[in-house]
C-alpha positions as a Markdown table, in Angstrom:
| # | Residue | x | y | z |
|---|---|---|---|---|
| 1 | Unk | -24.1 | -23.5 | 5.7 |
| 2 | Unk | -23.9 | -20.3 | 7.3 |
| 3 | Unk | -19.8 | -20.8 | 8.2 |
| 4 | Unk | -19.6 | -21.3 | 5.0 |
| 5 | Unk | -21.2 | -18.2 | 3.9 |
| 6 | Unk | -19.1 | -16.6 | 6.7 |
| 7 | Unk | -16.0 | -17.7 | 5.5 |
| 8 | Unk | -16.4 | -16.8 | 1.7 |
| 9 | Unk | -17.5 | -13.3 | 3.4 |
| 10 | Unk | -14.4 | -13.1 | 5.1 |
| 11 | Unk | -11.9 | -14.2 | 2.1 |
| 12 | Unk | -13.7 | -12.1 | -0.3 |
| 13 | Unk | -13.2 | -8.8 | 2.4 |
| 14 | Unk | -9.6 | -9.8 | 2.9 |
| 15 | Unk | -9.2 | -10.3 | -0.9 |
| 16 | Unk | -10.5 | -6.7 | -1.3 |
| 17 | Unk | -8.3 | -5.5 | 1.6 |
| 18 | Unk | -5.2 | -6.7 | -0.2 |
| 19 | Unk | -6.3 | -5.5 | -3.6 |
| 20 | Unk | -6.4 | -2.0 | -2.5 |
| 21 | Unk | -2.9 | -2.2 | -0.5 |
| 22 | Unk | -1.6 | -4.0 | -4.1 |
| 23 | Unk | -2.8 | -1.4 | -6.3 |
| 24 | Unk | -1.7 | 1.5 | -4.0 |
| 25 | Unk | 2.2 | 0.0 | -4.2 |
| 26 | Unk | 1.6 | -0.6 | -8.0 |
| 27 | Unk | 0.2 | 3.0 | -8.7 |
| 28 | Unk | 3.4 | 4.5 | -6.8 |
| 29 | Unk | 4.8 | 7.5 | -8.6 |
| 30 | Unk | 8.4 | 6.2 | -8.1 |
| 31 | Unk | 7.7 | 3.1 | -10.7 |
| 32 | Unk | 6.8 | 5.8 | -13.3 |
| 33 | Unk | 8.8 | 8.9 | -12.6 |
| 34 | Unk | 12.3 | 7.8 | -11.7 |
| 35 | Unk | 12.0 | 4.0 | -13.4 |
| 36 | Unk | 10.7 | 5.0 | -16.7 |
| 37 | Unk | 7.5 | 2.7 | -16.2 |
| 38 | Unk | 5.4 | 3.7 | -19.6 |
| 39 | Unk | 2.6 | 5.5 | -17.6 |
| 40 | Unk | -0.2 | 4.1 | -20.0 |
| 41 | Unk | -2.6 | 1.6 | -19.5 |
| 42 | Unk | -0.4 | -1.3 | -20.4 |
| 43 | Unk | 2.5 | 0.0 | -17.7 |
| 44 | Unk | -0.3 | 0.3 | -14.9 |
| 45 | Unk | -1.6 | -3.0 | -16.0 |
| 46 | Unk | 2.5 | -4.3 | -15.9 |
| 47 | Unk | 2.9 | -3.1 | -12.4 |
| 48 | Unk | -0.8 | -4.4 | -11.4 |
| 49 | Unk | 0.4 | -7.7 | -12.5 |
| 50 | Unk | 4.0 | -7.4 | -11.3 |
| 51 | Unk | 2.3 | -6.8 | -7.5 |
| 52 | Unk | 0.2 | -9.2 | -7.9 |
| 53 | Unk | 2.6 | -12.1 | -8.3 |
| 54 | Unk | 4.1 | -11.0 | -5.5 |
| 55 | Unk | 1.2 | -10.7 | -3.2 |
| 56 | Unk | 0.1 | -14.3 | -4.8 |
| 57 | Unk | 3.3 | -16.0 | -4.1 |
| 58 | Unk | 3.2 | -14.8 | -0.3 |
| 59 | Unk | -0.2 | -15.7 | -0.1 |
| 60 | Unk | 0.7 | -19.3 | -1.3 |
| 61 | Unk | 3.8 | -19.8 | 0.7 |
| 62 | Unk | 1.5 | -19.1 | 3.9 |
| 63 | Unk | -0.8 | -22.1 | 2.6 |
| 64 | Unk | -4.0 | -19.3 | 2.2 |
| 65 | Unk | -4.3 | -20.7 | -1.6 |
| 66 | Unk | -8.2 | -20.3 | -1.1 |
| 67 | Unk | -7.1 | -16.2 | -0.4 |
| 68 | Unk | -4.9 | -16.0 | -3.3 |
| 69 | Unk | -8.1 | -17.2 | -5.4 |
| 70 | Unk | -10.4 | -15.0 | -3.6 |
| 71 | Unk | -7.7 | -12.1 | -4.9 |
| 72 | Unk | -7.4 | -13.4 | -8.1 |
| 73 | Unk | -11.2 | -13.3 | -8.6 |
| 74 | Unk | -11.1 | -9.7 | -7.1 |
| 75 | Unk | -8.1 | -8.9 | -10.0 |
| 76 | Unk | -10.0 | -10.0 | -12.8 |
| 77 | Unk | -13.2 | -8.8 | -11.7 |
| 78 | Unk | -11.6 | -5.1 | -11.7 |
| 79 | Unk | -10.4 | -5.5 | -15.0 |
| 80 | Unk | -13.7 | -6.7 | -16.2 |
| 81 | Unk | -14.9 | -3.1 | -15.2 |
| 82 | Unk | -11.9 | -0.6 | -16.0 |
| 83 | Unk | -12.7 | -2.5 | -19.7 |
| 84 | Unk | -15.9 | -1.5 | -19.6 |
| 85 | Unk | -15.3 | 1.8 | -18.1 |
| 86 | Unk | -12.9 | 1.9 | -21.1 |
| 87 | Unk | -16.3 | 1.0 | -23.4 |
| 88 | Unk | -15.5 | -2.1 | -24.4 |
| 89 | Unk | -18.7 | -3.7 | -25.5 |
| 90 | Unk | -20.5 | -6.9 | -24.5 |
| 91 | Unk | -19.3 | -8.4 | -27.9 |
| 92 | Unk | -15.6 | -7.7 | -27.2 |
| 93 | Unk | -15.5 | -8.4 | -23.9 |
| 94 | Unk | -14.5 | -12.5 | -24.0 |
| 95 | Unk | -11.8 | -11.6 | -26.0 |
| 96 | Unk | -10.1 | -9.0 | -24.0 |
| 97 | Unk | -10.7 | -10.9 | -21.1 |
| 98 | Unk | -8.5 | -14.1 | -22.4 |
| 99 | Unk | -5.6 | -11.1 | -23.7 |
| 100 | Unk | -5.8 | -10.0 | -20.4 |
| 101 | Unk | -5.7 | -13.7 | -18.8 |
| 102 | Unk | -3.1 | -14.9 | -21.3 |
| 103 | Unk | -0.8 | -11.5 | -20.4 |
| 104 | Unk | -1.2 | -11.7 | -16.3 |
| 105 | Unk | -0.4 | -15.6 | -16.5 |
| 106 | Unk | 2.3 | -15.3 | -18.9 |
| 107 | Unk | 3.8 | -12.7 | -16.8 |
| 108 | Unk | 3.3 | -14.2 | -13.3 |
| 109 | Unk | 4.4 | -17.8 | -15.2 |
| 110 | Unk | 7.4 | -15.4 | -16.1 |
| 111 | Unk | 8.6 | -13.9 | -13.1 |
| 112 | Unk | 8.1 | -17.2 | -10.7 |
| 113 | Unk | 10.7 | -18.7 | -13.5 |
| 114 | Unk | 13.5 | -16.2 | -12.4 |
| 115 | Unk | 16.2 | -17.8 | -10.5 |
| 116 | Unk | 17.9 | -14.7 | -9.6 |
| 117 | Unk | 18.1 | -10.8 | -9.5 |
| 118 | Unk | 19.5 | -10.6 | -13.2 |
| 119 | Unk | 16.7 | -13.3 | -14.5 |
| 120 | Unk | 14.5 | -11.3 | -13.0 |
| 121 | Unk | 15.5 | -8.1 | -14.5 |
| 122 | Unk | 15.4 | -10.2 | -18.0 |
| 123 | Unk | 12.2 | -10.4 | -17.1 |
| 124 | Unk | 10.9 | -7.4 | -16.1 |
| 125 | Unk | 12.4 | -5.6 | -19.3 |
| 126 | Unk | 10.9 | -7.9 | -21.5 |
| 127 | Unk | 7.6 | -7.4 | -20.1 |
| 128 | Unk | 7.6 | -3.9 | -18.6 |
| 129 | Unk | 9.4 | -2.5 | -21.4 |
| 130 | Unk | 8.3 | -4.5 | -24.0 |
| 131 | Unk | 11.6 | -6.8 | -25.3 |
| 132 | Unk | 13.6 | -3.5 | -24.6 |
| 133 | Unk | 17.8 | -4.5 | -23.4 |
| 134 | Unk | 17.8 | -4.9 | -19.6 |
| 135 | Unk | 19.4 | -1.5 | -18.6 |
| 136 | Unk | 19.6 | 0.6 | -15.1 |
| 137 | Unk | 15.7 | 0.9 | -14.7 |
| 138 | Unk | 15.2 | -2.9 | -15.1 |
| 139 | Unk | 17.6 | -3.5 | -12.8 |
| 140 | Unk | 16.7 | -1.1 | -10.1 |
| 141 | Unk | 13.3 | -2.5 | -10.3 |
| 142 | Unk | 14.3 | -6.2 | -9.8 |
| 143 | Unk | 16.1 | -4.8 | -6.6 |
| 144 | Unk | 13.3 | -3.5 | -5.7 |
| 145 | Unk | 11.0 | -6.6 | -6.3 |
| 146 | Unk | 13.5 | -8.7 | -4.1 |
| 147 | Unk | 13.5 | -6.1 | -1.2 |
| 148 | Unk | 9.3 | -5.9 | -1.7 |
| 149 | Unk | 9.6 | -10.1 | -1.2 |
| 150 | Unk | 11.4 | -9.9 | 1.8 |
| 151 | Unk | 9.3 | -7.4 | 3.5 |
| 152 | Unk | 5.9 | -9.9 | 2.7 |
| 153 | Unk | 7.9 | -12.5 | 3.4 |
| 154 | Unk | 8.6 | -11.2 | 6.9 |
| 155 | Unk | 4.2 | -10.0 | 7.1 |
| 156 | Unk | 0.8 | -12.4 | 7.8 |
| 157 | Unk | -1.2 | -11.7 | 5.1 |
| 158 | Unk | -4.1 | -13.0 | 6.8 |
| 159 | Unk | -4.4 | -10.1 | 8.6 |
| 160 | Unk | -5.2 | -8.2 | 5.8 |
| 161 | Unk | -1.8 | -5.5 | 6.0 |
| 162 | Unk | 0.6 | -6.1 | 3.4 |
| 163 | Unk | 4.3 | -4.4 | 3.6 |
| 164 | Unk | 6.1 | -4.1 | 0.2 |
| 165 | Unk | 8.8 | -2.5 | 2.1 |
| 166 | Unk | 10.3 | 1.0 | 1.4 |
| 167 | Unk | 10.6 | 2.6 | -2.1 |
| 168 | Unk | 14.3 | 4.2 | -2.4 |
């Protein structure tokens, strides 16, 4: 029983430890200043859920599903209280939570289905910029998604140090 324990103490610290590295990288300056990235709480939240596919599909290649849980719970849970930081009331709060579900599953459901760099700026455009044409800033950031998943894809994120790779 107490392994058990031990081990849900561990995922649940290395969930937390990855959440702070994947907000960091989503919070970046870059995204908003030089890509246009609406700098509201819908473009945060796009970039938060655009990391977090990443971060998720790495997690899952490397067979640590029960991690990518762990930092799923960890997402969600941090939404629950910037909604409620927001003052969001007890009353709404079921129904912001599925918008919010619905949204970060639609989008991760999204990205996983691009095939290449130009599906994945279809993507991106459609979600970051809300249906907008794919143009020079949803390209550039598809570019940059592909260089950010071969940098995790070269890292253990067991060990709790993600690298997204540089920002240009």
């Amino acid at each position: 029983m107490l392994n058990l324990l031990r081990k849900s103490a561990a995922r649940k610290d290395l969930a937390r430890t990855l959440e702070q590295q994947l907000v960091a990288r989503a919070r970046q300056p870059h995204f908003f200043a030089m890509l246009g990235v609406p700098d509201t709480v819908d473009g945060r939240f796009d970039m938060m859920a655009l990391h977090s596919w990443l971060v998720l599909s790495r997690l899952k290649s490397a067979g640590l599903d029960d991690a990518a849980q762990a930092l799923t719970d960890t997402l969600f849970t941090s939404f629950d209280e910037a909604l409620r930081e927001q003052g969001v009331s007890d009353m709404g709060m079921g129904r912001r939570m599925k918008a919010i579900a619905d949204a970060f599953y639609g989008r991760l459901k999204a990205y996983g289905a691009a095939k290449d760099e130009n599906e994945l700026a279809q993507a991106l455009a459609h979600n970051v910029w809300r249906g907008a044409q794919v143009d020079g800033n949803a390209k550039a950031l598809a570019a940059i998604v592909i260089n950010s998943r071969a940098s995790l894809a070269a890292c253990d994120p067991s060990t709790g140090v993600l690298d997204f790779g540089p920002l240009p």
